[in-house]
N, C-alpha and C positions, 0 to 999 in steps of 0.2 A: 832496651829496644831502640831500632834508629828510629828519629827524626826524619821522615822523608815527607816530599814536596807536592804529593801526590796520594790519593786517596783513593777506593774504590769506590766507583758510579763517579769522577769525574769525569769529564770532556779533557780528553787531550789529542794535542797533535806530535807526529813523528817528525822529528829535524834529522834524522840520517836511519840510512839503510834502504834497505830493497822499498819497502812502503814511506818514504821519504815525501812531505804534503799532504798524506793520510790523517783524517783525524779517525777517534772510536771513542768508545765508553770504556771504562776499566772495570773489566770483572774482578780481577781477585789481585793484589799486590804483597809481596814474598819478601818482604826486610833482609831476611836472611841471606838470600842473592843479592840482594839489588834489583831485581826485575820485576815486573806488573806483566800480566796479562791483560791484552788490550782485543775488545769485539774488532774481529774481522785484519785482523792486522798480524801479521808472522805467521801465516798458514801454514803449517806445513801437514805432511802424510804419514800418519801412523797405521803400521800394520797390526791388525786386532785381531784376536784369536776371537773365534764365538765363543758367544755369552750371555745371558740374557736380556742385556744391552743393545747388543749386535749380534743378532742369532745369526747370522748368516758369517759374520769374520769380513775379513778383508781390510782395504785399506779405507782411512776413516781421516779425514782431513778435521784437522783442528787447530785453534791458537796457541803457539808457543810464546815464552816470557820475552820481553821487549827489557834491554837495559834500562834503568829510571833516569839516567843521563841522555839518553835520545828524545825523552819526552818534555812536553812543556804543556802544562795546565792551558784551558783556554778562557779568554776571559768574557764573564757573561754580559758583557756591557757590547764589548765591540766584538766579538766572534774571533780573537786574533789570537795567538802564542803569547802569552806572557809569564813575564816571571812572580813570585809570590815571595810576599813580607809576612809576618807576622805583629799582630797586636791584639793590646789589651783592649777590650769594649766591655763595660758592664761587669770587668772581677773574670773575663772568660776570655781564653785566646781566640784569634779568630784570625783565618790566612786572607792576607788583602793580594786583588790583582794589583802591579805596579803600575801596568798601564792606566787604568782608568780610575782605580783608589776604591772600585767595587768589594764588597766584601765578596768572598767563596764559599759557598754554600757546600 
């Protein structure tokens, strides 16, 4: 499995595309692609047949996957885009922000 830079329930923000200065939270992250699904970020309009989800059908807007590469973790210290190191603390990895030297929770 990869190694990615990015978790689900972080804060991140968008460096390109249509929601470009956007941040959100990450609901779900897909290794497989490369992509994270991010709240409120890559809306787009699915047409849904009824069901008992959507009894009524039609079109149902929801979050499509964002590349991992357009994203950048945010750092809990200063609120900003930064990038992420990793290290040992305690016998257990742990992702540090660069900017501040905060750990990632």
């Amino acid at each position: 499995m990869k190694k990615l830079h990015i978790k689900k329930g972080d804060t991140v923000y968008v460096n390109a595309g249509n929601d470009k200065g956007k941040t959100g939270k990450v609901l779900e992250v897909i290794p497989s692609k490369d992509r994270a699904i991010v709240e409120g970020i890559n809306i787009v309009s699915k047409h849904a047949k009824p069901s008992p989800k959507h009894p009524q059908g039609g079109i149902v807007k929801q979050e499509a996957g964002v590349h991992i590469s357009n994203l950048q973790v945010v750092d809990p210290k200063t609120g900003a885009p930064t990038r992420i190191s990793r290290k040992v603390v305690d016998g257990k990895k742990v992702r540090i922000a660069k900017k501040s030297g905060e750990e990632i929770k």
